[in-house]
PAKEMAR-879473 format. One record per residue (C-alpha): chain; x negated, y negated, z negated. Coordinates in steps of 0.001 Angstrom, whole numbers. Each point is the difference from the previous one (the first is absolute). Layout:
(pt 'A'; (X; Y; Z)),
...
//
This chain:
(pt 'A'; (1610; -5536; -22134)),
(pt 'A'; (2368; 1905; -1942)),
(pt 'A'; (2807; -1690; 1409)),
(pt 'A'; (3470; 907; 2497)),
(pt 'A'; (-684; -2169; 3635)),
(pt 'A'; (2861; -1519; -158)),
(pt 'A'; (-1921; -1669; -3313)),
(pt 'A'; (-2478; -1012; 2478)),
(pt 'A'; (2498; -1528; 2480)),
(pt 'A'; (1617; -1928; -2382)),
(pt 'A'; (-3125; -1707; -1123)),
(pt 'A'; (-918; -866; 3799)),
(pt 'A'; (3777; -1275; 148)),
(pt 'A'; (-765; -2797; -3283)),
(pt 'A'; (-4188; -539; 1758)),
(pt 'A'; (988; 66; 3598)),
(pt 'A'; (3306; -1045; 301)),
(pt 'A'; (215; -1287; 3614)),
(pt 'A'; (-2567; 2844; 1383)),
(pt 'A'; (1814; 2110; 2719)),
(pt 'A'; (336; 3496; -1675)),
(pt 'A'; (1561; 1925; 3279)),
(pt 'A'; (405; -958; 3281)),
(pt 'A'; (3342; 1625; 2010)),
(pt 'A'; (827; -1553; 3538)),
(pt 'A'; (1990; -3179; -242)),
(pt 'A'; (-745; -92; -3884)),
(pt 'A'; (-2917; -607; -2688)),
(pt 'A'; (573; 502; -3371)),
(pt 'A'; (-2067; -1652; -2657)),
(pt 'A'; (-1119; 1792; -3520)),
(pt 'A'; (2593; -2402; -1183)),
(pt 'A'; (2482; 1581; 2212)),
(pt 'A'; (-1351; 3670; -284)),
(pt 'A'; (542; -469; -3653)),
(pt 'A'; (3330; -1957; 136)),
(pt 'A'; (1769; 2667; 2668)),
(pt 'A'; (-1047; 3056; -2234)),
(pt 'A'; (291; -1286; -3422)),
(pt 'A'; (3971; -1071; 1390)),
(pt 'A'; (-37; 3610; 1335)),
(pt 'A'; (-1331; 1415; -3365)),
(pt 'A'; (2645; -1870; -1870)),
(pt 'A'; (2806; 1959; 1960)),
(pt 'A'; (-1489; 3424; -370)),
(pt 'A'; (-434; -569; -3553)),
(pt 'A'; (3522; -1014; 604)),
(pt 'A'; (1275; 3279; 982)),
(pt 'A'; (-2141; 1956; -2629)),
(pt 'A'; (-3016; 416; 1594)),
(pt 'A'; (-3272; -303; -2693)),
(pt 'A'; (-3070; 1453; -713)),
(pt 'A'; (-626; 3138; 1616)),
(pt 'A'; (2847; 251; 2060)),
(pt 'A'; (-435; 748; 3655)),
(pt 'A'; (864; -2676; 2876)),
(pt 'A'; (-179; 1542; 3716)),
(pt 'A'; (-1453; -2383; 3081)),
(pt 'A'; (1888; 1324; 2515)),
(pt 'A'; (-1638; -2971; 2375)),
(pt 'A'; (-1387; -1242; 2879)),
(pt 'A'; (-3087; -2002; -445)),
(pt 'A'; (365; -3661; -751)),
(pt 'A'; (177; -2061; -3140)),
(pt 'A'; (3054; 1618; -1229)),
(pt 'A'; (-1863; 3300; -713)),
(pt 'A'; (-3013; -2028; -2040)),
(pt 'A'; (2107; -1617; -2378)),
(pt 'A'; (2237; 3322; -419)),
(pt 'A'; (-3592; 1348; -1323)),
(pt 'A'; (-421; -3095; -1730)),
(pt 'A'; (3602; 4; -1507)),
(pt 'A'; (-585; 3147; -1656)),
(pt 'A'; (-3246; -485; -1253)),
(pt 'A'; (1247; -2979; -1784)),
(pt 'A'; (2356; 2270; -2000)),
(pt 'A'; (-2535; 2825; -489)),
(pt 'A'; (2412; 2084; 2654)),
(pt 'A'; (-1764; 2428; 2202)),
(pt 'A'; (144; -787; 3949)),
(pt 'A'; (570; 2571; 2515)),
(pt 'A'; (-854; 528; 3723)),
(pt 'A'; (2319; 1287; 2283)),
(pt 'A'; (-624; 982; 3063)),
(pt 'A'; (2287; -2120; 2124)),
(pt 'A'; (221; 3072; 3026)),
(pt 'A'; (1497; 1848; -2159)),
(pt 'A'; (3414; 2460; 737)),
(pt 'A'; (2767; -714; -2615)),
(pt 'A'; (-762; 3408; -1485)),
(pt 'A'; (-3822; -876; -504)),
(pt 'A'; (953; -3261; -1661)),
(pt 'A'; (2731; 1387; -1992)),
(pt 'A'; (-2667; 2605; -1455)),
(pt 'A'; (-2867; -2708; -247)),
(pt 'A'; (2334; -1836; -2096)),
(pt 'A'; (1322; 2605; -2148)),
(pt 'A'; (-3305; 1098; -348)),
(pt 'A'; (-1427; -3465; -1387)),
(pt 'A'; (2965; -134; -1719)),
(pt 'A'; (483; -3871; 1383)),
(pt 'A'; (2304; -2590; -1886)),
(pt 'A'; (-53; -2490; 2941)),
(pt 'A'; (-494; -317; 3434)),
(pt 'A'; (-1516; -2878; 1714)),
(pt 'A'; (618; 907; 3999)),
(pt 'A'; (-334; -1930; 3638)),
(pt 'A'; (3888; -406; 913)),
(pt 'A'; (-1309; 1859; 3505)),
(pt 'A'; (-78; 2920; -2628)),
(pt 'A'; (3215; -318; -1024)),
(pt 'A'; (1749; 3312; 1572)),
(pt 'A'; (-2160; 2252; -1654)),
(pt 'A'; (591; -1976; -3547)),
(pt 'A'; (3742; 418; 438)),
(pt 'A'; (-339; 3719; -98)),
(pt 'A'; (-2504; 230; -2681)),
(pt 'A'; (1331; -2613; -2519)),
(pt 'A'; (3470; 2004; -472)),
(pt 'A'; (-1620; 2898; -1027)),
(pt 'A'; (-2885; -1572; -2249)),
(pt 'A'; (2012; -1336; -3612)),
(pt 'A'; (-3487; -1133; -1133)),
(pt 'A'; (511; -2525; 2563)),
(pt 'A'; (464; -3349; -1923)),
(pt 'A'; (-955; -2445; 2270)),
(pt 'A'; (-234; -694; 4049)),
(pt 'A'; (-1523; -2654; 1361)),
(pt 'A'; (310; -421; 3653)),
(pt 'A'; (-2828; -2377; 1818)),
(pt 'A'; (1899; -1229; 3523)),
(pt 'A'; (3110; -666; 731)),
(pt 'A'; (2675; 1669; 2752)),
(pt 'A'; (-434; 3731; -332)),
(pt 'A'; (3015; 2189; -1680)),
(pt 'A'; (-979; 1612; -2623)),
(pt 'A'; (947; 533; -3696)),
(pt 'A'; (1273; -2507; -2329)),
(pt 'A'; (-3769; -1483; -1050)),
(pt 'A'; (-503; -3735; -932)),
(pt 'A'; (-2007; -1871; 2807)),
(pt 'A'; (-3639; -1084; -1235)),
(pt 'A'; (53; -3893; 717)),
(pt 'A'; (3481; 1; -1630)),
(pt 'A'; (-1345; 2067; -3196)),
(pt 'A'; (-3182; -2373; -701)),
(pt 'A'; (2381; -3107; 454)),
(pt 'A'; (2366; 1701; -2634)),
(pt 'A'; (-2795; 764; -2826)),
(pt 'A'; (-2729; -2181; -1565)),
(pt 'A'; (-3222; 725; 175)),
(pt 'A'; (-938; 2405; -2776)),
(pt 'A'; (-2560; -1356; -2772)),
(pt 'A'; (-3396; 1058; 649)),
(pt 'A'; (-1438; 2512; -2805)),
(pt 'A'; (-3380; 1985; 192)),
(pt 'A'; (538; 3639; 1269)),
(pt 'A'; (-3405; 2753; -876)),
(pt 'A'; (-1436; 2198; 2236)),
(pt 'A'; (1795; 2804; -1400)),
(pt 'A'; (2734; -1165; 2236)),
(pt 'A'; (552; 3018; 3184)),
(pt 'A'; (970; 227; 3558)),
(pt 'A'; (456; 2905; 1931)),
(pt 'A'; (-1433; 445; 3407)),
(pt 'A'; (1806; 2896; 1867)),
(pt 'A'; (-1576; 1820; 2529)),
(pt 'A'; (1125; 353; 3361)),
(pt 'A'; (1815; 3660; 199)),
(pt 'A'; (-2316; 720; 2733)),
(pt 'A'; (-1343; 3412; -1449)),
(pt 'A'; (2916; 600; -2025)),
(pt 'A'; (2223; -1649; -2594)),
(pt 'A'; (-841; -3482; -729)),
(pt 'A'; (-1834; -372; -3114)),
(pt 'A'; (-31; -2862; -2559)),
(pt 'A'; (-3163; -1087; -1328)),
(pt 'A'; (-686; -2196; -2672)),
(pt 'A'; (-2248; -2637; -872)),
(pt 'A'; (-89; -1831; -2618)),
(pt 'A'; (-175; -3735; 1160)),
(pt 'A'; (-4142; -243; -2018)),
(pt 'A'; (-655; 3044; 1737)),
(pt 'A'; (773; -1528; 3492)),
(pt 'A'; (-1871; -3386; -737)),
(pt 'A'; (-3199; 1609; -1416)),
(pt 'A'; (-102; 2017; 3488)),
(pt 'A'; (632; -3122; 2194)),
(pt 'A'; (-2285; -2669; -2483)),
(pt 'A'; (-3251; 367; 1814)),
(pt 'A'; (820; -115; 3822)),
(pt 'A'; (2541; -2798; -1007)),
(pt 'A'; (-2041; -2778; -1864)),
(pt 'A'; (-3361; 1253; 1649)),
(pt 'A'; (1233; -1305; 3605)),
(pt 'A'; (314; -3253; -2521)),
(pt 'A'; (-3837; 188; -515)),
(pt 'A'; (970; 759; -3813)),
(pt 'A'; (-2586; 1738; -1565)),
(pt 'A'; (1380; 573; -3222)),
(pt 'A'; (3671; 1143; -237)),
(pt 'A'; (2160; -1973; -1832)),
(pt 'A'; (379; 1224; -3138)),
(pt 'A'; (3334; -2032; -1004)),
(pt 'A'; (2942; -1815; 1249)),
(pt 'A'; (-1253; -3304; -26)),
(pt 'A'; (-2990; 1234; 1630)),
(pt 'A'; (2305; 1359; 3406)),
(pt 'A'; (1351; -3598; -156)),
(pt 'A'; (-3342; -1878; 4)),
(pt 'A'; (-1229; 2734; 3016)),
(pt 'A'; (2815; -52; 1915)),
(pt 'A'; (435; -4236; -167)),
(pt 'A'; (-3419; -33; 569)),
(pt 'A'; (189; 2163; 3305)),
(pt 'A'; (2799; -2162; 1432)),
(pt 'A'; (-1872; -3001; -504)),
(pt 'A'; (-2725; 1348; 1871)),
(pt 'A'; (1866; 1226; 3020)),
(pt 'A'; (-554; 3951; -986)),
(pt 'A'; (2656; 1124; -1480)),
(pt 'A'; (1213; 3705; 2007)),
(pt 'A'; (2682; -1030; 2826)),
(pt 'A'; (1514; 4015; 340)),
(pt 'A'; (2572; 1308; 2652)),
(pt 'A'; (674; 3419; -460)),
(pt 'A'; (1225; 1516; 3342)),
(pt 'A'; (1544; 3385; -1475)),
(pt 'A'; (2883; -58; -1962)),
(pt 'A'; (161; -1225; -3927)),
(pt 'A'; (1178; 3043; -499)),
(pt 'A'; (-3168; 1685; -255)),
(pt 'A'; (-2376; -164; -2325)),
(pt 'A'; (-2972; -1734; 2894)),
(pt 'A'; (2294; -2430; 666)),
(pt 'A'; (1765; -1138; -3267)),
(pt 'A'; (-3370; 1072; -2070)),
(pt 'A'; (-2476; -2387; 2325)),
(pt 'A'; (3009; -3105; -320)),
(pt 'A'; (252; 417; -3705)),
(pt 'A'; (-4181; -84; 108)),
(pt 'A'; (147; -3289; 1899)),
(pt 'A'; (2642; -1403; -2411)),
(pt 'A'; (-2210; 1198; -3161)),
(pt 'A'; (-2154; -2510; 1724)),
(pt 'A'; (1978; -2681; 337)),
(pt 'A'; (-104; 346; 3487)),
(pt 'A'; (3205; -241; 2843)),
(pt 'A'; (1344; 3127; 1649)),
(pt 'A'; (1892; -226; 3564)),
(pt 'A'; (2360; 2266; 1520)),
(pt 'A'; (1132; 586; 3220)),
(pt 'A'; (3276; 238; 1073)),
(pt 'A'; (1898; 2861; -1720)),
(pt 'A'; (380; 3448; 1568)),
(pt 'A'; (-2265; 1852; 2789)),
(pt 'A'; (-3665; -1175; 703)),
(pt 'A'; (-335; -2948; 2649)),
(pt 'A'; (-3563; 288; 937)),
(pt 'A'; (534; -3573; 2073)),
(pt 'A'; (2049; -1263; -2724)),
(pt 'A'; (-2987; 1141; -2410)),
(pt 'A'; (-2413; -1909; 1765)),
(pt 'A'; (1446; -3106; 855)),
(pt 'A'; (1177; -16; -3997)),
(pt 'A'; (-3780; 403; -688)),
(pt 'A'; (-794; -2746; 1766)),
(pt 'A'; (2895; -2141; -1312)),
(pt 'A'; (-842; 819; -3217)),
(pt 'A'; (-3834; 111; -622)),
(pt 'A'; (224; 3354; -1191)),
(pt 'A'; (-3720; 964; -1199)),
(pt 'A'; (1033; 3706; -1104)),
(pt 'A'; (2241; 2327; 2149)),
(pt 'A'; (1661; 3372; -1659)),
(pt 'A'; (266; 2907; 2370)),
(pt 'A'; (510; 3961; -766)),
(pt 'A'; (-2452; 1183; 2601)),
(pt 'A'; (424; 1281; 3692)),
(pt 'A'; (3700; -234; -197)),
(pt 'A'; (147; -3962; -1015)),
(pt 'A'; (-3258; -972; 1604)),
(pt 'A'; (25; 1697; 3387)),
(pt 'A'; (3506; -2137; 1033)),
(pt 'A'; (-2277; -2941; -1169)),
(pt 'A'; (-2777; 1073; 1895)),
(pt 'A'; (2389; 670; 3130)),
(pt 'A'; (1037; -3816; -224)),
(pt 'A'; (-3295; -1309; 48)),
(pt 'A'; (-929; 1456; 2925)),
(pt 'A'; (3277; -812; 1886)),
(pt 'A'; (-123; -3064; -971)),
(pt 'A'; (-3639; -273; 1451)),
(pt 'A'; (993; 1215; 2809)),
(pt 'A'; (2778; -2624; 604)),
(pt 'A'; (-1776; -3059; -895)),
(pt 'A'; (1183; -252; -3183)),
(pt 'A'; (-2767; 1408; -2442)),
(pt 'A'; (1120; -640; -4012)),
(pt 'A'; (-1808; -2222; -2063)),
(pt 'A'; (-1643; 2089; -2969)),
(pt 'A'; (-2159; -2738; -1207)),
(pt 'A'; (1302; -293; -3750)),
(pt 'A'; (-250; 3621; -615)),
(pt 'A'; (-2914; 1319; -1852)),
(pt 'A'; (1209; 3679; -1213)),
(pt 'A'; (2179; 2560; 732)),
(pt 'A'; (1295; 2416; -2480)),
(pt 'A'; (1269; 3968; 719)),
(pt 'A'; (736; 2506; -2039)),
(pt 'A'; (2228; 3242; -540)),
(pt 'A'; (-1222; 1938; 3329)),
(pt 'A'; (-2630; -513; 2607)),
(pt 'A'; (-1447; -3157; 2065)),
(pt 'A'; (-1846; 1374; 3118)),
(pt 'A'; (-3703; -2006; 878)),
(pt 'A'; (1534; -476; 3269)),
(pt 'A'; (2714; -2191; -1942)),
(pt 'A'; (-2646; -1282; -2370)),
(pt 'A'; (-1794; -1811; 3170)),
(pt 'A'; (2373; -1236; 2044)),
(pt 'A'; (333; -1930; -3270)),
(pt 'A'; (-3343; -1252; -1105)),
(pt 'A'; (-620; -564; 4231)),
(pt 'A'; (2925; -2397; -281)),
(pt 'A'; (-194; -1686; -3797)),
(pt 'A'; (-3179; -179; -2512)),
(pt 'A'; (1979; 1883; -2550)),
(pt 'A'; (-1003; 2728; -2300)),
(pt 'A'; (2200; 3054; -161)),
(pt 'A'; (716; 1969; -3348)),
(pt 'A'; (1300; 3497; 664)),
(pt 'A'; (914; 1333; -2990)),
(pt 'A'; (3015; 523; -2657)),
(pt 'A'; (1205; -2440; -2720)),
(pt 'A'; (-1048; 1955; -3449)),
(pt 'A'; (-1845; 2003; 1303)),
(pt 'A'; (-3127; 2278; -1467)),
(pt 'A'; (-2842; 970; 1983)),
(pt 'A'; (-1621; 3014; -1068)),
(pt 'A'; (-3371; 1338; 1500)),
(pt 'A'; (-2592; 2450; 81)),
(pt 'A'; (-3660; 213; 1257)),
(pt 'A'; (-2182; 2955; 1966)),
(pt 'A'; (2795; 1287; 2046)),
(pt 'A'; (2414; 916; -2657)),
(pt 'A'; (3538; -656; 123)),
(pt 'A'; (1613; -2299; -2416)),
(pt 'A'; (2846; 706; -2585)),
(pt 'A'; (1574; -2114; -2528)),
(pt 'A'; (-2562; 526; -2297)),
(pt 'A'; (-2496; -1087; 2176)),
(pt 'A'; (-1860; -3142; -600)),
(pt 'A'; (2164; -3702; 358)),
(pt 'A'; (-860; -2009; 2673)),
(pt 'A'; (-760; -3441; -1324)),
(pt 'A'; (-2594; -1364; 1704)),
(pt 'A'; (-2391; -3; 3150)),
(pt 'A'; (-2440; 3394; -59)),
(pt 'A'; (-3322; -346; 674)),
(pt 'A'; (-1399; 2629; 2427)),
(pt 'A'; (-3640; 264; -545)),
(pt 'A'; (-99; 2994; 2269)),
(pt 'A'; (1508; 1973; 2537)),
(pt 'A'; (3591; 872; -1926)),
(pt 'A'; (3445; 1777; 658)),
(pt 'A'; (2668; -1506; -1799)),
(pt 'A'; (3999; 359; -315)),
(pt 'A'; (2894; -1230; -1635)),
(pt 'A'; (3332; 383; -205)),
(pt 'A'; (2513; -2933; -1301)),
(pt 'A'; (2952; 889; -2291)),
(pt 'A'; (2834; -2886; -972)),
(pt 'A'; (3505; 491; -1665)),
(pt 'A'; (2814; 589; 2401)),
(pt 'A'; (-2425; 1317; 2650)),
(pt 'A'; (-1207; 3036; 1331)),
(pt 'A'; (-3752; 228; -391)),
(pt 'A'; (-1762; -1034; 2615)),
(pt 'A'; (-1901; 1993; 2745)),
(pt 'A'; (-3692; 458; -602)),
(pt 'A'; (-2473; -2451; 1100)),
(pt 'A'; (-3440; 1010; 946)),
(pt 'A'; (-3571; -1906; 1058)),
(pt 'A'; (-2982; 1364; 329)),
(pt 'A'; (-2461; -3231; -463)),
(pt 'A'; (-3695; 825; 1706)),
(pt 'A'; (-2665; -1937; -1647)),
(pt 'A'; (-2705; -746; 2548)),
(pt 'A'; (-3552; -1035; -749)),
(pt 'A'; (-787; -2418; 3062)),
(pt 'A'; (-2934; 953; 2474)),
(pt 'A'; (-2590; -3260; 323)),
(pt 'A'; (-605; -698; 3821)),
(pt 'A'; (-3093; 631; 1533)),
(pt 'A'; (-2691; -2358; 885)),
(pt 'A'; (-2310; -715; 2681)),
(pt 'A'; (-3510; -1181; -734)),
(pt 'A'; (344; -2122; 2959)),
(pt 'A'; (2997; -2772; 720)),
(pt 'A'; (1564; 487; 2893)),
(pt 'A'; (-1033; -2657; 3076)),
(pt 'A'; (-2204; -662; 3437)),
(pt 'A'; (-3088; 838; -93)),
(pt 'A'; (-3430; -449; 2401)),
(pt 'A'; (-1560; 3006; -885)),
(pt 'A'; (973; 3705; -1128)),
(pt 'A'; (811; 142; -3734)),
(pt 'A'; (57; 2454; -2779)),
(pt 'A'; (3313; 721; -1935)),
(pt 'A'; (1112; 2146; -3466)),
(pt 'A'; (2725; 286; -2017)),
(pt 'A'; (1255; 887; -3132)),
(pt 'A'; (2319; -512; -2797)),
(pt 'A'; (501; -1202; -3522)),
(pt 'A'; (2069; 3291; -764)),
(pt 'A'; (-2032; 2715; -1842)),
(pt 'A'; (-42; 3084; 2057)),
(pt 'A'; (2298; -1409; 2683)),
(pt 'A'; (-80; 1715; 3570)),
(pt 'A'; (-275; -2127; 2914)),
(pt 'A'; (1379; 814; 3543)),
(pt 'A'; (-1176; -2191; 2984)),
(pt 'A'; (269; -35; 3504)),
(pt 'A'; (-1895; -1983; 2319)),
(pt 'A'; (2541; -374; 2987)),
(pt 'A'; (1846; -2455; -1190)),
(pt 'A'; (2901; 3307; -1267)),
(pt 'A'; (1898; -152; -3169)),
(pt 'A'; (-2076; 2271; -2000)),
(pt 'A'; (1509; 3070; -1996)),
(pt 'A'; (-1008; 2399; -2307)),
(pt 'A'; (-615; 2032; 2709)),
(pt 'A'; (-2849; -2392; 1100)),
(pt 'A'; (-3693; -36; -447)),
(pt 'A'; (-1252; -61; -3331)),
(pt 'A'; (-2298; -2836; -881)),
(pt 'A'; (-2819; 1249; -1856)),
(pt 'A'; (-2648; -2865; -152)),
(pt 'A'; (-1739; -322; 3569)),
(pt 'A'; (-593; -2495; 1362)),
(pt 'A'; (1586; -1501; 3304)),
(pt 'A'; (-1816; -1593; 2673)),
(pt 'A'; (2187; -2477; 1774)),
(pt 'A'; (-918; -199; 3567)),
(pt 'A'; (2366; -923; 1886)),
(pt 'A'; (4146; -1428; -502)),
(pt 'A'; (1066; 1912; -2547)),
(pt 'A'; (2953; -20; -2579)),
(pt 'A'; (16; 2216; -2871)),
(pt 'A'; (2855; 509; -2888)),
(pt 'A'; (-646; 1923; -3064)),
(pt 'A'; (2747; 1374; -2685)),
(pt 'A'; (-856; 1220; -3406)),
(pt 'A'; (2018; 2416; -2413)),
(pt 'A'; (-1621; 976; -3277)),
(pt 'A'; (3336; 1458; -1569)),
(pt 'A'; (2771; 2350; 1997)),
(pt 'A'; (2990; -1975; 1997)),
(pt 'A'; (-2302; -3609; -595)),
(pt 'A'; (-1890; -1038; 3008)),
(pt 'A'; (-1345; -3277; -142)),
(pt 'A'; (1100; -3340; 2616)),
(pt 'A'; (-1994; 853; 3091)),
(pt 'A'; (-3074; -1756; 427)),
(pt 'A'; (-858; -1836; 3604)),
(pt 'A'; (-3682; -1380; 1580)),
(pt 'A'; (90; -1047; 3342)),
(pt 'A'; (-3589; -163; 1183)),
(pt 'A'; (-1086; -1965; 3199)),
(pt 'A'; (-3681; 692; 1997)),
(pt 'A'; (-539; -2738; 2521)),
//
């Protein structure tokens, strides 16, 4: 679909009106709503000046207020921004100039730092504050500017449409990238209406509708709580996914991580899919759940079926204190991302073959791979070394195992060509540094218990092999 999301929302908003689109505590918002709030909110940016191409900065906590900022500009073919919402004054003052921003949609807790900035950024045509009772500059008050504007008219944005995802300034200046709003729904398509059990993608607009009303009636449609910040792209990339399928995102309550408020929100809410930015979101989550074993209080994780990380690493240990506690399936791995990968040992580049697929590994086989996305550092290399193993048949005896009146004669041997057995006769685990079998025949005499082992190929030994004979 060659076509701006916000397209995409507004058709859910006319098919699924009274569908909750986002989920914030003390508030749902229907698609009606979602559209409603940010085609009001569109209407006074387009007010002030703001149109296609122009830059509007979400200088936000999470919560509905930042989705329909996003939405708000998409709807005029304006370009939304991240900001990071720990930034100094300085950083946002130079994030801002940078992006050259025309508006500001920012949590009133923000407010001091937007005082500062605002005088000294002219491009400035618009603030919207979200919350009331912080001092701050002279910005109109977000419930008061939708109440003040109608809702602006629907009209069909393309996919040329932009927004810039900055980076976080970690390793240096932040850096704006852009997608282009087809570039960003081609690379989240597949996960997206697969989890539907869509096995064709849709290829228009009224084909999203039909999958997406055809989901909720079913009881699958994606239930998402990102628990990292909007602000980055996992979190705001993975909520705009579950919107592209008609889904409902929930937030927590804005500003630092909760783990107990997390939880008990996952529960509330039926969340199916939780967002997390590896070890440093999921390892307070994984704290909780064990406190809250050990007090009596364990969390209920039965509606959730995946959890999502991206952007840096999620330990194993992490990974199974998860699936130990929930049957979910965990994708590690970064939104637009490309895979690339190379066999025998060698180590990938860029122009290395494209993951797309499973690999089939018809013998033993070194491969690695690196993944690259925009606004990222490239990954670190990942290696496995996969040994293909021809299976060892295990032996036989000639005789069953059992009582017996007399003395009896036993052999053994196995459907393996060429396969070595090793036997003791004691009753001992036999080894390959055991007696060789080599076709002789044993005469049973007396209580005896024998196990055998084959191996016809290196590191293969076959399941040992056990006859307990009794002589009465």
């Amino acid at each position: 679909m060659d076509v701006s999301f916000g397209t995409v929302w507004e058709a859910f908003a006319r098919a699924l009106p009274d569908a909750t689109a986002i989920s914030e505590p003390g508030r749902d918002y229907s698609y009606a709503e979602f559209e409603d709030r940010s085609a009001r909110l569109a209407a006074a940016l387009a007010d002030a000046g703001v149109g296609p191409g122009d830059k509007v900065a979400c200088y936000l906590y999470n919560g509905a207020a930042y989705l329909e900022t996003v939405f708000a500009a998409f709807k005029l073919g304006a370009v939304p921004v991240n900001v990071n919402y720990r930034y100094t004054s300085e950083e946002l003052f130079a994030l801002l100039a940078d992006a050259d921003a025309a508006a500001m949609v920012f949590s009133a807790e923000l407010a001091g730092n937007v005082t500062d900035v605002a005088a000294r950024l002219p491009s400035l045509r618009l603030l919207v504050k979200v919350g009331a009772g912080a001092v701050g500059p002279d910005a109109a008050e977000l419930g008061e500017l939708l109440a003040a504007h109608a809702p602006r008219p629907a009209l069909p944005r393309p996919g040329s449409d932009e927004l810039f995802m900055y980076t976080g300034g970690t390793t240096g200046k932040p850096k704006g990238v852009i997608w282009r709003l087809s570039d960003l729904m081609h690379s989240m398509e597949v996960s997206v209406f697969q989890r539907l059990g869509v096995t064709a993608l849709p290829g228009t607009l009224d084909e999203a509708v039909r999958v997406a009303a055809t989901a909720r009636s079913a009881g699958r449609s994606p239930v998402m709580m990102p628990a990292v910040p909007l602000m980055h792209a996992t979190g705001l990339f993975n909520s705009m996914g579950a919107l592209l399928a008609g889904g409902r995102v929930v937030t927590a309550r804005p500003g630092r991580l909760d783990p107990r408020h997390v939880w008990e929100t996952v529960a509330a809410q039926r969340v199916r899919t939780l967002v997390v930015a590896g070890n440093a979101v999921c390892q307070p989550l994984v704290d909780e759940l064990f406190a809250a074993e050990r007090a009596g209080r364990p969390h209920d994780l039965s509606s959730l079926d995946s959890v999502v990380s991206s952007g840096t690493v999620l330990s194993d240990r992490l990974k199974r204190a998860l699936h130990e506690r929930a049957s979910v399936t965990i994708t590690d791995a970064t939104v637009g991302s490309t895979i690339y990968y190379a066999l025998h040992g060698v180590t990938p580049t860029t122009k290395s073959s494209v993951y797309t697929g499973a690999l089939t590994v018809p013998s033993t086989e070194t491969i690695k791979a690196i993944a690259v996305a925009p606004g990222y550092s490239p990954s670190s290399l990942a290696a496995a070394t996969y040994t293909i193993v021809e299976l060892t048949a295990t032996p036989h005896f000639s005789l069953p195992a059992g009582t017996y009146k007399s003395p009896q004669t036993v052999k053994m041997s196995d459907a393996t060509p060429h396969a070595k057995i090793y036997y003791t006769l004691d009753g001992s685990t036999p080894t390959t540094e055991s007696d060789i079998y080599v076709g002789q025949t044993f005469k049973i005499t007396k209580n005896t218990t024998i196990k055998a082992r084959a191996r016809a190929y290196p590191d293969s030994l076959s399941k040992i092999a056990t006859a307990v004979y009794t002589i009465e």
